[in-house]
N, C-alpha and C positions, 0 to 999 in steps of 0.2 A: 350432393345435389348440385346440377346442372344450374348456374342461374345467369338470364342474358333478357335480350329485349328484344320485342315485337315492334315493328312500325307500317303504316298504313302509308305512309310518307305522302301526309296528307296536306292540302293545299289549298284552307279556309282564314277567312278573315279572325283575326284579334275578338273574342265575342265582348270586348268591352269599349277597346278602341276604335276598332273596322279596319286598323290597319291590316295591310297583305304583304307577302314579298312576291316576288315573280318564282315561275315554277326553274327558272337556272337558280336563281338563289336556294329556294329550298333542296332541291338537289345537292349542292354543295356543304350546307346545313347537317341536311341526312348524311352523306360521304366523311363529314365532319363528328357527327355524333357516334357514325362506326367506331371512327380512329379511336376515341375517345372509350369508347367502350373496351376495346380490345389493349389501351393502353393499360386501364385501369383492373386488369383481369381478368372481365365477366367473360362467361362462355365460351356466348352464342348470340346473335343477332339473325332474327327472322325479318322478313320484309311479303308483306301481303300481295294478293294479286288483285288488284279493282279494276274496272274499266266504268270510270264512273268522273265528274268534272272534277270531284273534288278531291280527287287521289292521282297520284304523279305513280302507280306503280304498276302499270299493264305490262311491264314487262322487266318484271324484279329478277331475271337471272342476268340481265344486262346493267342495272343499277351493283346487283353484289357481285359481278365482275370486276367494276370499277373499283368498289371497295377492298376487294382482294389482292389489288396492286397495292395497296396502300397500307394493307394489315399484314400481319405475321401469327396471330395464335387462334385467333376465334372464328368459332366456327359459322360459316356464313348457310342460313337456309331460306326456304322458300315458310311462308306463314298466313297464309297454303297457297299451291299452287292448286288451281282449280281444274282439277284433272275431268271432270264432264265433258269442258267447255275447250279442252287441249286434246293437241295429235299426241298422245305418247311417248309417240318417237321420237317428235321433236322438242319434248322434256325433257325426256332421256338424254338427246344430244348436247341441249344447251346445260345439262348441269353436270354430263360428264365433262363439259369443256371449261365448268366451272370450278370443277373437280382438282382438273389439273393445271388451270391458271392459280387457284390458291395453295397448290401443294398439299390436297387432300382433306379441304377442310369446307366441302358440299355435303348436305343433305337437302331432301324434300320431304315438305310435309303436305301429303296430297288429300287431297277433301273438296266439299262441293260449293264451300263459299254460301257467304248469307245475303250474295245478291245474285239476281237472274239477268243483267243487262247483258250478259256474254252471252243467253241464248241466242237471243235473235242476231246478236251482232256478228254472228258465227253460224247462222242457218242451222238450227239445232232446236228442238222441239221440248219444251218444258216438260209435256208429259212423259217424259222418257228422261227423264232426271236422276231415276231412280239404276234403272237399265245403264244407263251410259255409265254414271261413276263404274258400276261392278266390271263392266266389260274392259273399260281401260285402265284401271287400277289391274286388272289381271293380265295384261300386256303389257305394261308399266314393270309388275314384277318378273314377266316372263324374260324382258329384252336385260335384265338387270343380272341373267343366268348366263348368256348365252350372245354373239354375237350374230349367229346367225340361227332365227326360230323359224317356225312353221307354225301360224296362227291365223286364224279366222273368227271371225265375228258380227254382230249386227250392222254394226254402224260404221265401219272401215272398211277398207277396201284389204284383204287376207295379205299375208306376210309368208313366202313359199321358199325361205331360206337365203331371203336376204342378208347382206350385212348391216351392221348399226356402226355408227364409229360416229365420234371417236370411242375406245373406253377407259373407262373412268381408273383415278389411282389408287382411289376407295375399293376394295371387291370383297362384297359389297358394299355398292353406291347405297349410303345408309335411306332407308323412306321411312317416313313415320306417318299414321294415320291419322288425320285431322277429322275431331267428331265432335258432335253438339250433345244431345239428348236424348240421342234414340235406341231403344236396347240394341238392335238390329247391328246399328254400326260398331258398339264393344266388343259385340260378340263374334262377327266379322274379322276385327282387327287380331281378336284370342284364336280364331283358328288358323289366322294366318300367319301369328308369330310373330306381328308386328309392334312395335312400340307406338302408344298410345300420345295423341295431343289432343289434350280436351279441353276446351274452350267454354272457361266460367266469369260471364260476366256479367252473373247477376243470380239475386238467391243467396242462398247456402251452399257454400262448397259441401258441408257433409253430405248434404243429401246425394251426392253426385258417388256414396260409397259402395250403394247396393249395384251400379252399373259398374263401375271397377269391379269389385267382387263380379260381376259376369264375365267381364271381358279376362281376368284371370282364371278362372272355372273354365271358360271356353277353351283358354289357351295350354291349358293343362291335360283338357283331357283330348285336345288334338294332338300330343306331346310335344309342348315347346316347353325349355327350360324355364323355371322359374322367373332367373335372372336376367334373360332375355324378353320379359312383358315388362318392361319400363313401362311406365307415367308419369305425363308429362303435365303440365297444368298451363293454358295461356289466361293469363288472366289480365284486369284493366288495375296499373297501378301506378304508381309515385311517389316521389319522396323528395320531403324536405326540409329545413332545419328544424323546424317547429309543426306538432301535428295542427297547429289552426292554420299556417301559412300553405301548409299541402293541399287542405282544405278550399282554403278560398284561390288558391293559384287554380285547384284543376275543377270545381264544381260549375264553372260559367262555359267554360266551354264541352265539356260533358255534358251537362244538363242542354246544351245548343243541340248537339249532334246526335241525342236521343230523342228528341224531342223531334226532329227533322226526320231522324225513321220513323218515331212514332206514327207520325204524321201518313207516311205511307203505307203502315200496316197496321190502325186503328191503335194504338197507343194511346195513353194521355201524355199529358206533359208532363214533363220532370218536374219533381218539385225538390227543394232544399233535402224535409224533412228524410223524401224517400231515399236519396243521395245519404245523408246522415246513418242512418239505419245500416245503409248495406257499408260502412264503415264500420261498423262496433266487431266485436272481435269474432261473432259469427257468420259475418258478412261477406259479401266477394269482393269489395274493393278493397284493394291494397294501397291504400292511401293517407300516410303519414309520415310521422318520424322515423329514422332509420330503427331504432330499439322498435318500437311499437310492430314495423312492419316486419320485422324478422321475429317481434314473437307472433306475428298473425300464422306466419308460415308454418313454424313452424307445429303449432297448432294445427295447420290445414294436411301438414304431413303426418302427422299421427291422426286425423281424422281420415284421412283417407289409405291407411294402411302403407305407407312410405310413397313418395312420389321422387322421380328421378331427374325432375331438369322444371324449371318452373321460368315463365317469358311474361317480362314488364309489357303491357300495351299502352303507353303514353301517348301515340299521338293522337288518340281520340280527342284529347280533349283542346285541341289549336295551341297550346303552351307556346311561349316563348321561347326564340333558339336558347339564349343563357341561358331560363330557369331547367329546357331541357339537361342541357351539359351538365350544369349544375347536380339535377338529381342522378346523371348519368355516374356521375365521380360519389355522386352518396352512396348507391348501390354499390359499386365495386368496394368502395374501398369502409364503407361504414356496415351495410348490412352484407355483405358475402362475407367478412369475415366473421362474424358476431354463426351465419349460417353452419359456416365448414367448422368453425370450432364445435357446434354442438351436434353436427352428423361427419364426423372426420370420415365415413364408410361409405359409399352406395346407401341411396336407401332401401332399407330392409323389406324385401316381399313378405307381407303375413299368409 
């Protein structure tokens, strides 16, 4: 099993203190927390697409450029790049080019994002949310064949054999499917043979076992190998020395930033208890001790039929740079090995 971290590289006040850093420090911060991840083993580092005040990452294949000068093993992707709201093409371009500034260590994880400010701000029609991901995720994988296609479609202006360049060192340029909830998109990603990122941050991960169980069914009877429908899990997690310190380091600023969506989309507010709950061992937060959190997992991979790569989402919750680095060095180096020793294989497709 895959194991690395997601960040939103996010750019809110302290929710105790109020203090803030400026968006070049946190920048350096994030570029800081790569190195650190990549020194200490882990994977993969994902980095979000928001176009939003309190996210520094509308344009994460230029932040994990950066960090690609600076790493050597882990693999740097997009978590997700919001392909509705993007040319394709110019995905394609910037993460072949990302591809081969790191020496072969780009992916994308393309999906439709769980905000909508990139509609308007890109002259794109919300009703057609649905339409657009299909249409450019199908150009997205067509340019990934082929440097020069013949393609037409709704919303773009047709493609009549042009070139794409640069290409990528990867062939293929790995894409994985970025999905929430909805049968539609498991089954989608099964026929298309694609490796699965699924996004649980809240609930019961088991319940999330009868959609894997489609998106494998789908993938099987389209003919794609087995071993080829990875699952991935992004989930919201932390760690650190003691399971009460993990606790109260990430539940204040968690509890802020849900409570702020809530806010938007009739939510209540967070409270402690509910916080509490989705920490017990059938819950979706990954927030504890390194033992605690590596037996959560692996629990979560035998509930969910093996999963193949599983991504920390820490900056939800405004953490401190330390306590982040901090839990970055427990992961590598406390819970990935406690992981690899008890799935020394790929995990196992049932």
């Amino acid at each position: 099993m895959q194991i690395g971290i997601d960040s939103f590289a996010a750019l809110v006040p302290d929710p105790i203190t109020g203090a803030t850093v400026t968006a070049q420090q946190r920048i350096a911060h994030l570029l800081e927390e790569i190195v650190l991840a990549d020194k200490v083993g882990l994977d993969h580092f994902g980095l979000g697409e928001h176009h939003r005040s309190e996210y520094l990452d509308s344009a994460p294949a230029v932040i994990l450029a950066a960090a690609a000068s600076i790493t050597k093993n882990i693999r740097l992707t997009s978590a997700v790049t919001v392909l509705s709201a993007a040319d394709p093409v110019r995905v394609f371009q910037e993460f072949a080019t990302l591809d081969l500034v790191s020496g072969g260590r780009a992916e994308i994880v393309a999906g439709r994002g769980s905000f909508i400010e990139s509609f308007p701000l890109f002259g794109l029609k919300l009703e057609d949310y649905d339409d657009l991901f299909a249409e450019k995720l199908d150009l997205l994988l067509a340019l990934r064949e082929s440097n020069h296609i013949r393609w037409s479609g709704k919303h773009r202006a047709p493609l009549t054999g042009q070139g794409v360049f640069p290409r990528p060192l990867q062939n293929p340029l790995p894409v994985w499917l970025g999905v929430g909830g909805t049968p539609e998109s498991f089954a989608r990603a099964g026929m298309l043979g694609l490796p699965l990122m699924v996004a649980i941050i809240g609930g019961e991960p088991h319940r999330f076992r009868p959609l894997i169980d489609l998106y494998r069914e789908a993938g099987k009877r389209s003919g794609h190998a087995p071993e080829s429908l990875k699952v991935g899990i992004h989930a919201l997690g932390y760690v650190a020395d003691t399971d009460q310190q993990a606790s109260d380091d990430f539940f204040p600023g968690y509890a802020e930033a849900f409570t702020k969506i809530g806010k938007e989309r009739g939510w209540p507010p967070v409270t402690r208890g509910q916080f509490e709950a989705l920490r017990r061992p059938t819950g979706a937060l990954m927030v504890s001790d390194p033992e605690a959190v590596a037996s959560k997992l692996l629990q979560m991979n035998e509930a969910l039929g093996g999963i193949s790569r599983i991504s920390f989402q820490m900056s939800v919750a405004a953490l401190r740079h330390d306590r982040l680095l901090h839990a970055i060095e427990l992961l590598g180096t406390k819970v990935a090995p406690i992981i690899r020793k008890a799935l020394p294989e790929p995990a196992t497709i049932e």
